[in-house]
Each structure stands twice: as C-alpha cells, then as structure tokens.
C-alpha positions as CSV (number, residue, x, y, z in Angstrom):
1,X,17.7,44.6,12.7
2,X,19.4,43.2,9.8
3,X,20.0,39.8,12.4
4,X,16.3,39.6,12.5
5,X,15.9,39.7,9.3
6,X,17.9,37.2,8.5
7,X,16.6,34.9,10.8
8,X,12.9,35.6,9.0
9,X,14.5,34.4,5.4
10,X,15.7,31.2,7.0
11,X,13.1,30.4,8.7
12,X,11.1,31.4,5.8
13,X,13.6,29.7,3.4
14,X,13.2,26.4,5.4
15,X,9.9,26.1,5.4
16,X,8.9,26.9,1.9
17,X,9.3,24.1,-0.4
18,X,11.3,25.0,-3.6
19,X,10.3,22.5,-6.5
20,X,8.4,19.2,-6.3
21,X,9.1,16.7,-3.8
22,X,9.8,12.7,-5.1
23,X,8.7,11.2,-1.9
24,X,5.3,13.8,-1.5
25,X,4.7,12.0,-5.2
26,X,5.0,8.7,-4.3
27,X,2.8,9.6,-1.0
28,X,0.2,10.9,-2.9
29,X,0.3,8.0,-5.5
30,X,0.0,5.5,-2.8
31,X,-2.6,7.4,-1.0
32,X,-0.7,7.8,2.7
33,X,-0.6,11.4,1.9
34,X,-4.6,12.5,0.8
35,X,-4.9,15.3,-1.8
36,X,-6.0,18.5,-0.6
37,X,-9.1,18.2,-2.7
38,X,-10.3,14.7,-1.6
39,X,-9.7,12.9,-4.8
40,X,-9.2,9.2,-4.8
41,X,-5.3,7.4,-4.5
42,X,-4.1,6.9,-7.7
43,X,-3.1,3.5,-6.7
44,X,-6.6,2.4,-6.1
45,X,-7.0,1.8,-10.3
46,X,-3.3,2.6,-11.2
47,X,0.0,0.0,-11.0
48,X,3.4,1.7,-11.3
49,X,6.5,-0.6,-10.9
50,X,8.3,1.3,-8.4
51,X,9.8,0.3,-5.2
52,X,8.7,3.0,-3.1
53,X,5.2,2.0,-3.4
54,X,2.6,-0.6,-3.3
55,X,1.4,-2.3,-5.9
56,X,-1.9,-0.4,-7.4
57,X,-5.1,-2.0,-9.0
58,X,-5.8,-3.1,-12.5
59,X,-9.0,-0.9,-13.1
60,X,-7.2,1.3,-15.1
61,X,-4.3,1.2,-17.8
62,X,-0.2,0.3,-15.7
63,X,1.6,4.1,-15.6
64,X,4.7,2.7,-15.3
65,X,5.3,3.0,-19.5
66,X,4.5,7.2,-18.2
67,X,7.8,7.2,-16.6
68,X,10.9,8.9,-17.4
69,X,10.5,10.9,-20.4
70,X,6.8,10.4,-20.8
71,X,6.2,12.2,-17.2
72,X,5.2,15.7,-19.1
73,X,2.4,13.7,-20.8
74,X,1.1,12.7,-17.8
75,X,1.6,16.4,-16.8
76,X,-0.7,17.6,-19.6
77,X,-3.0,15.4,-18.7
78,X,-3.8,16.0,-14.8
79,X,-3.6,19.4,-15.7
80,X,-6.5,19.4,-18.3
81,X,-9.1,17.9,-17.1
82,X,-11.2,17.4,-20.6
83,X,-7.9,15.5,-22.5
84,X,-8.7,12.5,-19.9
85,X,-10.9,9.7,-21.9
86,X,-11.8,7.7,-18.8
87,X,-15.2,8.3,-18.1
88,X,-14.8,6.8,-14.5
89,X,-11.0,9.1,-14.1
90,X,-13.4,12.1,-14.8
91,X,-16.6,10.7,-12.7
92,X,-14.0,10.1,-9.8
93,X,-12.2,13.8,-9.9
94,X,-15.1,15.8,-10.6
95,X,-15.0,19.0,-8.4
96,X,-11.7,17.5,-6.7
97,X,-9.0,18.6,-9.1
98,X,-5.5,18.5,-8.0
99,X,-3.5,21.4,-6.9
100,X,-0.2,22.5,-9.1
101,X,1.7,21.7,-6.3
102,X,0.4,17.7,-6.3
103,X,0.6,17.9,-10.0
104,X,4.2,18.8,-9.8
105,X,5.0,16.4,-7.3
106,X,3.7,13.6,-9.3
107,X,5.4,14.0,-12.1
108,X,8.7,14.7,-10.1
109,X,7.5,11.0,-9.0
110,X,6.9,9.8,-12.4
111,X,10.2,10.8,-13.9
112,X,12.0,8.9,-11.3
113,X,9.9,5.7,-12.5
114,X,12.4,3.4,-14.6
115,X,10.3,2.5,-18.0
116,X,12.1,-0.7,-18.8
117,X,11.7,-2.0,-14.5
118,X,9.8,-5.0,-13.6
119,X,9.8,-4.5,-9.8
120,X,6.3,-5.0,-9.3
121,X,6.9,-2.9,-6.0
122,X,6.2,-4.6,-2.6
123,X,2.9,-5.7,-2.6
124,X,4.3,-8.3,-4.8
125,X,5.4,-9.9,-1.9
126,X,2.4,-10.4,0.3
127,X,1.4,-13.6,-1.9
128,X,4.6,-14.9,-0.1
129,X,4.3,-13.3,3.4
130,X,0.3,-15.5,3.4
131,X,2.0,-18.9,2.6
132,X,4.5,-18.7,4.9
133,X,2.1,-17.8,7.6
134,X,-0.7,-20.0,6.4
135,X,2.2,-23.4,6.5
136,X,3.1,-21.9,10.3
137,X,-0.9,-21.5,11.3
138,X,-1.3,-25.1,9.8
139,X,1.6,-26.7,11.7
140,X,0.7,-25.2,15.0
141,X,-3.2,-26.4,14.7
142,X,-1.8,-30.1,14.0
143,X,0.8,-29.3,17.1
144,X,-2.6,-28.5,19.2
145,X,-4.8,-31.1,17.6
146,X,-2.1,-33.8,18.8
147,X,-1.9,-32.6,22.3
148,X,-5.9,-33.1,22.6
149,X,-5.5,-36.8,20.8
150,X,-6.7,-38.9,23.8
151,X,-5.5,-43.1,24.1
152,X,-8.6,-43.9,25.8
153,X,-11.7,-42.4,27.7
154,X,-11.4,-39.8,30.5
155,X,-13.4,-42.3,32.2
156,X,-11.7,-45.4,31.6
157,X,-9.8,-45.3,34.9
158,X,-12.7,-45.1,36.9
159,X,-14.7,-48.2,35.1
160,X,-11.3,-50.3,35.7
161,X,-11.1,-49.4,39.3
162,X,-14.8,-50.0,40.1
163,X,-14.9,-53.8,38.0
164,X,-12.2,-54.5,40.3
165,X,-13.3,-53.7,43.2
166,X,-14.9,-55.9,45.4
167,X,-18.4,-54.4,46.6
168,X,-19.5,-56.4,43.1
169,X,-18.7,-59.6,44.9
C-alpha cells in the first residue's frame, strides 16, 4: 500500500510542472509551441534580442528593453487585457487570452532576456547564409554555362566532310 502510493506522488510529481518553464517561454514567443487559445506568436510583430530565438518583426515596439527587471510589467500587462494601448495587440487576442500558465512562462522568458544585449538572435544570420549560397548558385551556373559554350557548329563536321568529298566533282 504505502509502495503504491509512493509510486502515484512520483509519477504525479514528475509530470506536474512546478513554476514556469524558460524554454516553454521562448517556444511560445517564437511560435513553435501554439498557445492553447490560438493567439498569434509574439514574434510575428515582436523582436527580443535573445539567442534562443528568431529574430521577430518590427510591427510592434522591440521587448527586449522588458527584460530583466521590467519582466513583471510585461506581466501586468498580458494579464489585463484593457492596460494594452495597441489597438491591433487587442484586435489580434480578442477571445484568445492567454492562460496563467503561458503568462508565467513568458515572463520566466523575459527575465532571462539581458537588457543591455545586442544579439539580434539568429535570424540575424540568414542575410549571410543567402550570399553565400547566392555566390555558390552563381559560380555553378557559369561552371554549366561553360560546359555548353560550343567552338563551332554541331554541323560543321558534316559540311567539311561532304565539300571534300568527291561526288561534287
């Protein structure tokens, strides 16, 4: 009895989550984790500088300065829904509000964000990844376009051979 017990609290114990989770922030943020609602990815109008995620759009105002210390701010916000002055922010969330569990893992997220960082996260990097492969797509069609360059006429051979020949004569 008391063995079974105890292996319902563990079990129990290992699959409830106690607190907020960093990375379940940072997934929800980014939008490969959806919120239970069906609101839209922050990211979509939000930037935060933050290596574990992509870099967001420029719709709305960078939430990387609501890092750190500002993170219950943010907190205040998500959880009253008429503080929030963006009329698009409201439009967007309407009837989709965010549970206290995403809320709390946000701002687990956002208190891990470093205020003074200018790691513009790794979508800053894709700028880089398309030259590179734009210079290698470039070389290889030159590579091909060479290989096609003809001296002469497919048919040149055959015009020599026939004015030579001696049915002409």
């Amino acid at each position: 009895m008391i063995f079974s017990r105890l292996v319902f609290w563990s079990v129990f114990i290992s699959t409830v989550s106690f607190g907020a989770s960093v990375d379940n922030g940072a997934n929800l943020f980014d939008g490969t984790k959806p919120f239970k609602n069906g609101g839209v990815a922050c990211v979509a109008c939000h930037n935060v500088n933050n290596t574990s995620t992509i870099r967001g759009g420029s719709l709305a105002a960078d939430l990387t300065p609501y890092g750190g210390d500002m993170a219950s701010t943010l907190q205040y916000m998500l959880e009253e829904s008429g503080v929030i002055s963006s009329p698009i922010m409201v439009e967007a969330y309407e009837g989709k509000d965010l549970t206290k569990d995403e809320i709390a893992d946000l701002v687990s997220f956002f208190k891990t964000v470093d205020v003074e960082s200018t790691d513009s996260g790794s979508g800053g990097y894709f700028w880089i990844l398309g030259l590179i492969l734009a210079a290698i797509f470039y070389v290889l069609t030159l590579k091909m376009d060479r290989r096609k360059t003809l001296r002469e006429s497919v048919n040149q051979e055959l015009y020599d051979r026939q004015i030579k020949s001696s049915w002409r004569e």
